[in-house]
N, C-alpha and C positions, 0 to 999 in steps of 0.2 A: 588530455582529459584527466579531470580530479577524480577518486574514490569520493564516496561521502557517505556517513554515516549519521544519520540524526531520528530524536523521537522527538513528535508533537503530540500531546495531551488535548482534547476537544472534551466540551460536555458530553452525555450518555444521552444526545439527544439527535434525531433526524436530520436536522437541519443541518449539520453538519456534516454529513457524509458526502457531498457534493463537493465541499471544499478538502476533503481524505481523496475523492476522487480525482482531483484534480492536480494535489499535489504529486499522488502516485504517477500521474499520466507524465507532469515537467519532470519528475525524477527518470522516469523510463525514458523520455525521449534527450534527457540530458546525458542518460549516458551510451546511446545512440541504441534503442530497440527498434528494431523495422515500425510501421505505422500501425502496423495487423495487430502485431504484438503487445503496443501501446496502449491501444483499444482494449484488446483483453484485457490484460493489464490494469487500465483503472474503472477495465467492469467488474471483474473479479475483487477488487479493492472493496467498489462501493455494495459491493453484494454480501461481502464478507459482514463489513458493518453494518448492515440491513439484518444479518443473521442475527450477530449480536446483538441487535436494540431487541428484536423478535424476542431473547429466550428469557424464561420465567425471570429469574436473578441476576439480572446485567449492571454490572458497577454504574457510580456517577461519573466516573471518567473514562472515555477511551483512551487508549496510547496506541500511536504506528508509527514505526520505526523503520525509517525507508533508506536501504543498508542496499550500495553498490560493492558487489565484490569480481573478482577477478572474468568470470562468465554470464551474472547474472544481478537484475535487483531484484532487490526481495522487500515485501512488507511482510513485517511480521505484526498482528493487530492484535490486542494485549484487550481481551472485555473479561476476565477472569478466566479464560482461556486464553490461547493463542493461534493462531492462523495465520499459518504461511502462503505466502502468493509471489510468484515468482515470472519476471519476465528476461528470456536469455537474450544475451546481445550477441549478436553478430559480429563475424572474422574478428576476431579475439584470437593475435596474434603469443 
């Protein structure tokens, strides 16, 4: 299994979070999250950017940055804020 580390930029628009969702979901299950997990995972993801279109002042860009580390991935969702979302992987030796 690879680590990976990468940001993808999408418009500050709706239509888009579906495809945030889904990235999040290949990322957690590429680096082996249980199924349960996964799910939360790119609910938590797409809920996140749902908040961020929501608040008064939300940039024209989103960025998430879908970052495998040693126990766990992480999106970190960059709308002028930041938000973390975290899914742990399993028997991580």
């Amino acid at each position: 299994m690879t680590d990976f580390d990468f940001t993808i930029s999408v418009p500050a628009d709706r239509r888009y979070a579906d495809t945030l969702r889904a990235l999040a979901a290949r990322a957690a299950r590429q680096a082996g999250c249980a199924a349960g997990e996964v799910e939360a995972f790119e609910t938590e993801v797409h809920d996140a950017v749902l908040r961020c279109l929501a608040g008064a002042s939300h940039p024209d860009v989103i960025s998430v940055t879908l970052r495998q580390g040693a126990t766990d991935v992480e999106a970190l969702i960059d709308c002028g804020r930041t938000i973390r979302v975290a899914c742990h992987i399993p028997n991580v030796v």
